[in-house]
LUMFIMI-287840 format. One line per 2 residues: number of its first residue (from 1); for each residue x, y, z of C-alpha. Coordinates in pm, 1 decimal, always signed. Each point is the difference from the previous one (the first is absolute). Layout:
BEGIN
NUM = X Y Z ~ ... .
END
This chain:
BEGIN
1 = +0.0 +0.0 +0.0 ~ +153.2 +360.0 -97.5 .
3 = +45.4 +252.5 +284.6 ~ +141.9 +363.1 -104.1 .
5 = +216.3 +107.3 +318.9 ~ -55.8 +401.2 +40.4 .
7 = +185.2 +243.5 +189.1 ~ -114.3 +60.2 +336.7 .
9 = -8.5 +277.0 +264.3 ~ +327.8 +110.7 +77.5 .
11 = -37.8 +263.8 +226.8 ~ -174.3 +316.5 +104.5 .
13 = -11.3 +276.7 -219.3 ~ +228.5 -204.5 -254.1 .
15 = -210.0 +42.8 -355.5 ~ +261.2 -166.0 -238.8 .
17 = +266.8 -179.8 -31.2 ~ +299.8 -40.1 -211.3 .
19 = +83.1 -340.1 -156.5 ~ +400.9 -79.5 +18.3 .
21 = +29.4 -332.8 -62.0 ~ -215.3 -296.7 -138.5 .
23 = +102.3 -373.9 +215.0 ~ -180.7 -237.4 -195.6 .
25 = -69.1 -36.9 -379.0 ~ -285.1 -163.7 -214.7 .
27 = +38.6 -397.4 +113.8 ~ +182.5 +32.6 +309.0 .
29 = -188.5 -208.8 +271.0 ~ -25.5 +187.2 +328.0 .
31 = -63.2 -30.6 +358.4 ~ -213.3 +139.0 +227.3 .
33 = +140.9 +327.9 +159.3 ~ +295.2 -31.2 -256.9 .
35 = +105.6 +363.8 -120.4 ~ -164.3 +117.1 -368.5 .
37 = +85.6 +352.1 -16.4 ~ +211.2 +271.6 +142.0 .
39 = -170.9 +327.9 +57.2 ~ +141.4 +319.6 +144.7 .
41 = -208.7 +260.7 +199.3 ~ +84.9 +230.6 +249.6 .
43 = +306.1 -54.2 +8.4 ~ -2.8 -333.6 +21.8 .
45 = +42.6 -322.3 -209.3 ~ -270.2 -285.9 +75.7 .
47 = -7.2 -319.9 -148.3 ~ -367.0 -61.0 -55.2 .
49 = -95.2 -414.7 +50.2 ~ -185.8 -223.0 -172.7 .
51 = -324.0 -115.6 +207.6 ~ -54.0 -316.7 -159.9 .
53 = +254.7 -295.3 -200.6 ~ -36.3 -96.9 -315.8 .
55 = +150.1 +70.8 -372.8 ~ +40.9 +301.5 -100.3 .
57 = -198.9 +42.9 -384.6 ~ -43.5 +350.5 -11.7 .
59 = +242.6 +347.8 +125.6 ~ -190.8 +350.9 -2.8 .
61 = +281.5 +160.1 +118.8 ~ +340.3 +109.5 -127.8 .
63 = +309.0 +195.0 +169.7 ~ -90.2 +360.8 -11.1 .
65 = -353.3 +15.8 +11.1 ~ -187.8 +151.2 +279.1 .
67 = -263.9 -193.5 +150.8 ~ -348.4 +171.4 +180.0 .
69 = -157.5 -224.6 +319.4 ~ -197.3 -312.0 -127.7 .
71 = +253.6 -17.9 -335.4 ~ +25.8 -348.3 -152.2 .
73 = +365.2 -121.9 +25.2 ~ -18.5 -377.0 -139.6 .
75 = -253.8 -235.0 -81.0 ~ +83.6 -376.1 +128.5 .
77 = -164.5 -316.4 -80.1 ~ -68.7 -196.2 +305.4 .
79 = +67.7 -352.6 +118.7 ~ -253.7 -136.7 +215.6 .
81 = -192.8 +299.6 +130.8 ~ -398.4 +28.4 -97.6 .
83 = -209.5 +204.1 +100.5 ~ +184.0 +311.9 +163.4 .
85 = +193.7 +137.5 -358.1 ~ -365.1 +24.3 -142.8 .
87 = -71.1 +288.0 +200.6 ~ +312.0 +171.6 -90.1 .
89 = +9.4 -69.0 -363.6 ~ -366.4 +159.3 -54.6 .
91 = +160.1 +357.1 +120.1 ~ +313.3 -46.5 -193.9 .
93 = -188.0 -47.1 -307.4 ~ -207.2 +332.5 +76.6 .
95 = +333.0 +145.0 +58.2 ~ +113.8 -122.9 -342.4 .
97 = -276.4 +82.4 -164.9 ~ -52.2 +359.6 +92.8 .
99 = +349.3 +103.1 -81.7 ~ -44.4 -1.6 -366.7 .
101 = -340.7 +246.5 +72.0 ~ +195.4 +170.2 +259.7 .
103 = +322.0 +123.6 -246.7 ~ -287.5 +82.9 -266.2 .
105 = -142.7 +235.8 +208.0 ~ +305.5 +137.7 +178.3 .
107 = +85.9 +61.9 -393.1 ~ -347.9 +173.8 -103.6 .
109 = +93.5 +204.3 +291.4 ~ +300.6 +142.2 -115.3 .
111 = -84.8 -28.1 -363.6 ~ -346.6 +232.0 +136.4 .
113 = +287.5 +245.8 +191.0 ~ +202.0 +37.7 -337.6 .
115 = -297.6 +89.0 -190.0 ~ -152.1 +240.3 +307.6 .
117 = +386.9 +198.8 -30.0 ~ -22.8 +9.7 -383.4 .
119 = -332.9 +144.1 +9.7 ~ +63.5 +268.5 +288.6 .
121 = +301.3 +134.2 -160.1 ~ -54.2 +365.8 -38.3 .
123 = +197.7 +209.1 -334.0 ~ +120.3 +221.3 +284.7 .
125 = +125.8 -58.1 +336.7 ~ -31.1 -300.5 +208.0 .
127 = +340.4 -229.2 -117.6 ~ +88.2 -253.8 +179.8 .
129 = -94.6 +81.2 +284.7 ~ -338.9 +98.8 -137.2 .
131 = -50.4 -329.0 -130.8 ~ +79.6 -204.4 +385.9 .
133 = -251.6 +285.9 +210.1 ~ -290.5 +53.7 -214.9 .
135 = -41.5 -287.0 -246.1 ~ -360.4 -153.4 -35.7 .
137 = -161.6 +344.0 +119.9 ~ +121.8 +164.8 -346.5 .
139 = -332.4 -217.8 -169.8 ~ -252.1 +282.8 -52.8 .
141 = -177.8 +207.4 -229.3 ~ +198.1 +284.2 +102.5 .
143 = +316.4 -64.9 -97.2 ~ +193.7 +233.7 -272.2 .
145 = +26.8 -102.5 -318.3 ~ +345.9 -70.9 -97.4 .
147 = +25.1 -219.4 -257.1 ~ +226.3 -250.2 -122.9 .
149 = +51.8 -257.7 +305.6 ~ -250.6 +144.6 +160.5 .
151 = -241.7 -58.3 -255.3 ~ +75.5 -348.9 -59.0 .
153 = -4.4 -43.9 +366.6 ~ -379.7 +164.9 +21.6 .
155 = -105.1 -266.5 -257.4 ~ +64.0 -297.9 +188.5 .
157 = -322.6 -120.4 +165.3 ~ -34.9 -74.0 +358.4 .
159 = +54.9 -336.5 +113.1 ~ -59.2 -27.9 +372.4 .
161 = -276.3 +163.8 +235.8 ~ +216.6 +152.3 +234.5 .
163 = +172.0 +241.5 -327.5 ~ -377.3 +180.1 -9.1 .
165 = -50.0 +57.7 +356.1 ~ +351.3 +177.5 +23.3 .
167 = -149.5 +170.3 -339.1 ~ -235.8 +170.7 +218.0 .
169 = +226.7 +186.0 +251.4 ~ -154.5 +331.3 +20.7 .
171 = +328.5 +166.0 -25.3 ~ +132.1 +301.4 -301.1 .
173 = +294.0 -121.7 -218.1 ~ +194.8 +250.1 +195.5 .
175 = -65.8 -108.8 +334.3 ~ +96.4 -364.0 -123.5 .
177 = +296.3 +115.0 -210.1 ~ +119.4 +139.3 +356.2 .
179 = -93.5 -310.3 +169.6 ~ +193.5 -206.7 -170.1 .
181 = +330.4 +263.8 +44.0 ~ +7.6 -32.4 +409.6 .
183 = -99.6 -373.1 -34.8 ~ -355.6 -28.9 +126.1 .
185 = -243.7 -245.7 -53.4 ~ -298.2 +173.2 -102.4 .
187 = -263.5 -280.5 +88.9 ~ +117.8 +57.9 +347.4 .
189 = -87.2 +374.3 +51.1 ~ -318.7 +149.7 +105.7 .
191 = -151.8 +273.7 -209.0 ~ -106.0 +292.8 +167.7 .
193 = -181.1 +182.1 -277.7 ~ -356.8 -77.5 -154.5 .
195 = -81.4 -364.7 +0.7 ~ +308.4 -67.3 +109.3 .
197 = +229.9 +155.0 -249.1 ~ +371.4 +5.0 +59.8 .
199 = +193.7 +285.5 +6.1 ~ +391.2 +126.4 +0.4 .
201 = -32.7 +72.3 +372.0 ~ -171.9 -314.5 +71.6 .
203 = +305.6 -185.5 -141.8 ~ +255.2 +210.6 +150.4 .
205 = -207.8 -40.7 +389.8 ~ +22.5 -390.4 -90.1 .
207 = +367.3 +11.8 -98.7 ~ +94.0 +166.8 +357.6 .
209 = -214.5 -219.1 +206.7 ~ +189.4 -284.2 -146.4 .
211 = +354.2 +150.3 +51.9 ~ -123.0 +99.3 +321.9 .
213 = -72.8 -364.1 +108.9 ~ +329.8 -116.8 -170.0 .
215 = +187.1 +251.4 +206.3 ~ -153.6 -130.2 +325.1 .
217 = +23.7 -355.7 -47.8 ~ +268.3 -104.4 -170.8 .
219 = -50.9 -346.8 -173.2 ~ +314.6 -67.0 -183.2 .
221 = +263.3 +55.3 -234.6 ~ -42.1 +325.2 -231.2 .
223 = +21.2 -22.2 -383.5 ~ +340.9 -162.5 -56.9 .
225 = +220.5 +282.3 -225.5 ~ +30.5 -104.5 -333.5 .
227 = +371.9 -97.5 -127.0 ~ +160.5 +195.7 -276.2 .
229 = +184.5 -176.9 -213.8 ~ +289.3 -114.4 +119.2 .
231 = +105.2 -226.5 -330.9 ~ +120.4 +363.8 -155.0 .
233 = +302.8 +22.6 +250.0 ~ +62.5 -402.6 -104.1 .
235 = -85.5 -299.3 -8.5 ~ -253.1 -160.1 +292.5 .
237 = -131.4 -311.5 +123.4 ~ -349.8 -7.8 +102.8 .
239 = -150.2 -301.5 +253.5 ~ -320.2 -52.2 +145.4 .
241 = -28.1 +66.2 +338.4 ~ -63.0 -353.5 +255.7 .
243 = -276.4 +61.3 +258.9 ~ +204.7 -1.7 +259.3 .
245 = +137.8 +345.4 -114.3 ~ -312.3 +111.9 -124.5 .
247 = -183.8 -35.7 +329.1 ~ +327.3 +148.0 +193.7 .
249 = -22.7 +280.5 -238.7 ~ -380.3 +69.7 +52.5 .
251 = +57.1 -79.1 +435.2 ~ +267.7 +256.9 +33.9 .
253 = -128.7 +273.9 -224.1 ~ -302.1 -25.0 +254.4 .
255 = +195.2 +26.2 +237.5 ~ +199.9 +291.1 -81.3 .
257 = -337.3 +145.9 -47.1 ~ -180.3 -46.8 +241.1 .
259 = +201.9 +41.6 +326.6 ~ +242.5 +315.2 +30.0 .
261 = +337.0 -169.1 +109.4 ~ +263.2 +96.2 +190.2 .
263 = +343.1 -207.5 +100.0 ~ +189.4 +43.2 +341.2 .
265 = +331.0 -194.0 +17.7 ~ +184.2 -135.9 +308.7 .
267 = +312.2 -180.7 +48.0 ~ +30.9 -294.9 +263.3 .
269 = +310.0 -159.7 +129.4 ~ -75.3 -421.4 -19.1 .
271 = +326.4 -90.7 +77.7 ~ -72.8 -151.8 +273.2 .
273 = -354.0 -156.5 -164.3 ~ +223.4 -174.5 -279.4 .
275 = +174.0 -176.3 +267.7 ~ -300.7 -141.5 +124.2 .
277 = -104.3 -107.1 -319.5 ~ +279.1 -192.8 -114.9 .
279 = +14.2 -147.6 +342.0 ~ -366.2 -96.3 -41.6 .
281 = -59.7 -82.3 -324.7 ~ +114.6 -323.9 +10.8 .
283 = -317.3 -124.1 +171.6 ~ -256.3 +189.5 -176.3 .
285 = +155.4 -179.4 -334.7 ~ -24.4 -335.0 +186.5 .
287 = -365.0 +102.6 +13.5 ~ -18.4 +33.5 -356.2 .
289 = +21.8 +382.6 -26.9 ~ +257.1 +236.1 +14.8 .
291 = +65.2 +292.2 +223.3 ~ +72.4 +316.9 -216.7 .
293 = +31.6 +344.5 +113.3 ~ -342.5 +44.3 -213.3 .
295 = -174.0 -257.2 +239.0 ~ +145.0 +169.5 +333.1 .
297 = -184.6 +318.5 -192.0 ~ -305.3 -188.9 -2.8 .
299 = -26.6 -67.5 +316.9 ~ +152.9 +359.6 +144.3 .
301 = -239.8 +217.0 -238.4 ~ -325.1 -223.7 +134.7 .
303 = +65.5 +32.5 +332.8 ~ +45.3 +405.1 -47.9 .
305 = -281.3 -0.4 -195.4 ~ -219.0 -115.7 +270.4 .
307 = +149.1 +325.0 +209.3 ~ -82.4 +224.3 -314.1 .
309 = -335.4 -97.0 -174.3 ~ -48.3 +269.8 -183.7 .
311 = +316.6 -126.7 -230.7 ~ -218.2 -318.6 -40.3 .
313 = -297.7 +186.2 -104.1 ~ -197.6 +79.8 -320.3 .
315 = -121.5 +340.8 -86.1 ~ -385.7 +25.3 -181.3 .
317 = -3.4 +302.1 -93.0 ~ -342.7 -10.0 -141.7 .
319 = -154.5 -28.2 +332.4 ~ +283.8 +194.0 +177.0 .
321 = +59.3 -247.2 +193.5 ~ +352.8 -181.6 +156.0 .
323 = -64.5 -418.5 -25.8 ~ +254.1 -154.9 +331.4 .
325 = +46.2 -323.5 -103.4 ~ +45.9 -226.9 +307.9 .
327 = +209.8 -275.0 -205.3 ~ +324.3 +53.1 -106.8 .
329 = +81.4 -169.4 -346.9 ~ +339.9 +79.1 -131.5 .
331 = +102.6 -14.1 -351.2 ~ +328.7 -96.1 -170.5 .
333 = +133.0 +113.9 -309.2 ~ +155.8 -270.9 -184.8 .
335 = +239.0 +50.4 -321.8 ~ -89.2 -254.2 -242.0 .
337 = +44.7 -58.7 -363.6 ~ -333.3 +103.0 -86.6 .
339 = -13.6 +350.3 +178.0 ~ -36.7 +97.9 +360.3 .
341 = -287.4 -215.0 +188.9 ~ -50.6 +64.7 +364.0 .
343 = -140.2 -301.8 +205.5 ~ -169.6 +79.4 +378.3 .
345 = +89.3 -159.4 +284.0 ~ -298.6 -34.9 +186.9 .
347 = -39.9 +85.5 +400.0 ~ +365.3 +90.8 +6.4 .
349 = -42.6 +133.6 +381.1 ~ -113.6 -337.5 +118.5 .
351 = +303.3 -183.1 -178.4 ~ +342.7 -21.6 +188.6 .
353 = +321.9 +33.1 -205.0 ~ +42.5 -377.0 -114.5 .
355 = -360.9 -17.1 -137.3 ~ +47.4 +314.0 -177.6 .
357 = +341.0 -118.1 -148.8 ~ -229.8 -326.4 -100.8 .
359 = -249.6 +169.4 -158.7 ~ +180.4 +290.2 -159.6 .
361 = +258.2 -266.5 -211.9 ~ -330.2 -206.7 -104.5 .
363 = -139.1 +265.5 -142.7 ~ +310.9 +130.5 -194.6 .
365 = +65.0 -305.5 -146.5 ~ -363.9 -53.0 -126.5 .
367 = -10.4 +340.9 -146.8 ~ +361.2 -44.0 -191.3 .
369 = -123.9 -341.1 -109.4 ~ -407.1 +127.7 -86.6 .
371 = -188.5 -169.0 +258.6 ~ -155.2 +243.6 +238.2 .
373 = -341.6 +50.7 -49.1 ~ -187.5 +341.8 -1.7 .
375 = -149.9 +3.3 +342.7 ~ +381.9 -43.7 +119.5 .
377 = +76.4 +377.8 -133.4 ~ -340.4 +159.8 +156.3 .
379 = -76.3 +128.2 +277.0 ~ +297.0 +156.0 +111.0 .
381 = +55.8 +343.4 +290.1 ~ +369.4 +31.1 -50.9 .
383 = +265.1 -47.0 -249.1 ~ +349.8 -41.9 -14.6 .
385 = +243.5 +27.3 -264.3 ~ +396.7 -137.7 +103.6 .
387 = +212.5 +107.3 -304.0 ~ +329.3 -52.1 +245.5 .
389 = +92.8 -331.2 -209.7 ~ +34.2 +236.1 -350.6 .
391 = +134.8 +273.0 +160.3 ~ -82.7 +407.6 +58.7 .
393 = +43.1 +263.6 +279.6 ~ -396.9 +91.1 +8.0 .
395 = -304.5 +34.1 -215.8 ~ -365.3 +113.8 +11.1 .
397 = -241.3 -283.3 -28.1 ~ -337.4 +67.2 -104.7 .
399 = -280.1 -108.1 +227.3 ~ -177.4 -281.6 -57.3 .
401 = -376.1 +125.5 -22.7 ~ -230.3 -15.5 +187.8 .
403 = +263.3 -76.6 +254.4 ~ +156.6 +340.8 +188.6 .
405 = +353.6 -113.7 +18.9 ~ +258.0 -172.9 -142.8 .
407 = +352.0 -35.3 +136.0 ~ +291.7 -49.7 -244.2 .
409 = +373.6 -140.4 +99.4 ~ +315.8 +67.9 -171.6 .
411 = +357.9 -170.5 +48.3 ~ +165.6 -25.5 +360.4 .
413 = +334.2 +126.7 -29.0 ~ +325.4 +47.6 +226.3 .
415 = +46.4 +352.7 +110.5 ~ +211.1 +131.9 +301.5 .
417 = -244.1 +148.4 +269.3 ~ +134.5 +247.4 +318.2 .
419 = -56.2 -149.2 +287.9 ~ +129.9 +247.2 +231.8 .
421 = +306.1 -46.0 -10.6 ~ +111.4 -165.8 -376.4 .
423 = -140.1 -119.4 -260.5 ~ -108.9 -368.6 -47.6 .
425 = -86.6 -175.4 -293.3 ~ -407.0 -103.4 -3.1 .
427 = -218.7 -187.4 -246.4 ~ -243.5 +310.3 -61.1 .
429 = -360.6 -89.4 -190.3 ~ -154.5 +293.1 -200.8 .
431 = -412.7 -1.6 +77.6 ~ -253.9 +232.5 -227.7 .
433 = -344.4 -20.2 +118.1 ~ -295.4 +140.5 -278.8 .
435 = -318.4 +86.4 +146.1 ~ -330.8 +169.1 -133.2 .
437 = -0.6 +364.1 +160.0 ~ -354.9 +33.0 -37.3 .
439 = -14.0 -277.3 +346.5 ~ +334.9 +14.1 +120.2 .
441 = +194.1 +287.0 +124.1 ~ +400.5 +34.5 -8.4 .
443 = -10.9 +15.1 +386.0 ~ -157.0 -371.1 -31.9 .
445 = +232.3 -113.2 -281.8 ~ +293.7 +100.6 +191.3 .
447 = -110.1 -141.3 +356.3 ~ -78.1 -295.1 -194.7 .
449 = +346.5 -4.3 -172.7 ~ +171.2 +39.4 +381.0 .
451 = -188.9 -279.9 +139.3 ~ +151.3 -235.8 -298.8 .
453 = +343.2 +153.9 +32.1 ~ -7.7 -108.8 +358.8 .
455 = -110.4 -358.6 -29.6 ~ +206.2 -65.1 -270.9 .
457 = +292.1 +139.4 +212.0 ~ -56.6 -196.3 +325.3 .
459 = -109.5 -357.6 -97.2 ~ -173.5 -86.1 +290.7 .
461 = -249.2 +257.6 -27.6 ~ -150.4 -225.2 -285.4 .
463 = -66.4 -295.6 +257.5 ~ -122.9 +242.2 +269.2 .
465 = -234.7 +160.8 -291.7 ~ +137.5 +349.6 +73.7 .
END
């Protein structure tokens, strides 16, 4: 009996993925649970199972697609199983069968768009940009007469329902020349004059009570700058951007917008802490982790978290309002082939140094070798970013929104330090700490910064939880 496997839920708030690699091929006999494709989505790779064994006589799939929730992946002809693949095969076909109805109409649709442009163009004015705004609304009596393309355009009969009711806009050529200049939609604007005819003002009032909202609640990136061309000054190589960098891209740039940032810096002397560590780590690696001066972070940044909450808060500025979250949920940035992913290490406070050395090397080596799943990157209060292994005196990290802070670490290095009465050489570690000024004041960001310089300088304030 045939059964067509289809993607399933992979997460909240995750609306496609990315295929990156096909596992099985027309013929191949599979198990149960056995991996059929790789997807990638938020920033993570998931190997999506089979849920049933059997031969494999059909693949919908191919590298490079990207698959919506519900997609068929393969179709498999099963051994000895009855009853159950009937009730998945019957939606399959559906699925199969609307597709071909479904790409006919996605193509009227932008066949009906091309033909709406070509008919709106005016002789004068307008241009490109007249063309993207104003569209559809330029399908009246009214229009100017301006031969040519224009003519042939006004020839072409109608050919959907929705083309005559945007026909009947009560709006002047004018007022929907100027419409489509400042990008309005003009089916979207209420006309003030008799029987609701739309004026100049009415579009410019509509127009500022839509920059208005954008101004208060930011929702995203802006228009991305377009590129001049770079191919005049020589030659160029063009790639396609992976998801990974196209969701960093999109993450930070909200970031950057929404939260005003500022960076205090701080310098703490671990000499002594690197000491302990190398005398230590020998048994957290016995318990299958390793204890790294990003793990003893971990642990020192949760505790002072719990003594600062408003770092491990979230500001909504839409109902004014400052969110204390009472968990603390520390993420990691991790380097990895494939662009910067940043797993969360859940409940950090309630984890002692060993457990977070445990759980901190799991996750890195899952994310370098594509196995974390989504829900392992969500969720976190607090990031941090160790660049000491590659090297650098300090840097400005940008805050992970809707987090409120984010501390970065740069390489320890050996400097002489006064001690009174000479100089003595001490392992000193640079500490920048980025938080969103809106929530969190310099006075905080530096008390904050003290309390990790001190438990980072004497060890045992870690065990004693400072």
């Amino acid at each position: 009996m045939a059964i067509t496997i289809k993607l399933p839920e992979l997460g909240e708030g995750v609306d496609s993925v990315d295929v990156v690699a096909v596992l099985v091929a027309v013929g191949d006999r599979v198990e149960k649970d056995q991996g059929l494709i790789e997807v990638e989505t938020e920033k993570a790779s998931v190997e999506v199972p089979s849920t049933a064994a059997g031969t494999v006589t059909e693949l919908h799939v191919a590298e490079g697609d990207t698959l919506g929730e519900n997609a068929p992946i393969i179709t498999l002809e099963e051994e000895a199983q009855a009853s159950a693949p009937e009730t998945k095969e019957e939606p399959a076909s559906e699925s199969a069968s609307e597709s071909p109805s479904e790409s006919a109409s996605e193509s009227a649709s932008v066949q009906t768009d091309a033909e709406s442009d070509a008919e709106a163009e005016e002789p004068r004015g307008g241009g490109a940009e007249g063309q993207r705004g104003g569209g559809a609304e330029e399908l009246t009596d009214e229009e100017p007469k301006g031969g040519g393309a224009d003519e042939r355009a006004g020839e072409a009969p109608p050919t959907v329902a929705p083309r005559k009711e945007r026909a009947l806009i009560p709006a002047a050529p004018t007022v929907r020349r100027f419409a489509r200049e400042v990008g309005v939609d003009l089916t979207t604007v209420k006309g003030s004059g008799p029987g609701g005819r739309i004026s100049i003002d009415d579009v410019k009032a509509h127009a500022n009570r839509l920059l208005s909202r954008a101004a208060e609640r930011p929702s995203g990136p802006v228009a991305a700058a377009e590129l001049p061309d770079l191919a005049r000054f020589g030659p160029v190589r063009r790639e396609p951007m992976s998801k990974v960098r196209r969701l960093t891209a999109d993450n930070l740039t909200r970031a950057w917008l929404n939260a005003p940032q500022v960076t205090n810096h701080e310098v703490a002397d671990v000499t002594d802490l690197e000491a302990f560590r190398k005398a230590y780590k020998g048994r957290v690696e016995d318990a299958g982790g390793k204890l790294t001066m990003t793990a003893i972070l971990v642990k020192v940044v949760a505790s002072a978290l719990k003594l600062h909450p408003t770092l491990n808060a979230a500001v909504d500025m839409v109902n004014a309002e400052i969110v204390y979250r009472e968990s603390v949920h520390i993420g990691v940035a991790v380097d990895t082939e494939r662009g910067l992913l940043v797993p969360v290490i859940r409940d950090a406070d309630r984890r002692n140094l060993t457990e977070i050395g445990v759980a901190l090397e799991d996750l890195a080596v899952r994310a370098r070798d594509k196995k974390l799943k989504p829900e392992e990157m969500q969720g976190g209060t607090f990031s941090i970013s160790n660049l000491g292994g590659i090297g650098g005196t300090g840097f400005s990290p940008i805050v992970n929104w809707p987090e409120v802070a984010i501390l970065g670490v740069s390489r320890a290095r050996t400097e002489p330090q006064w001690d009174g009465s000479s100089f003595r050489p001490r392992l000193m570690l640079p500490l920048s700490l980025s938080y969103d000024h809106r929530v969190v004041d310099g006075a905080d960001a530096a008390r904050f910064l003290a309390r990790l310089k001190d438990a980072l300088e004497e060890p045992m304030l870690i065990a004693l939880g400072f």
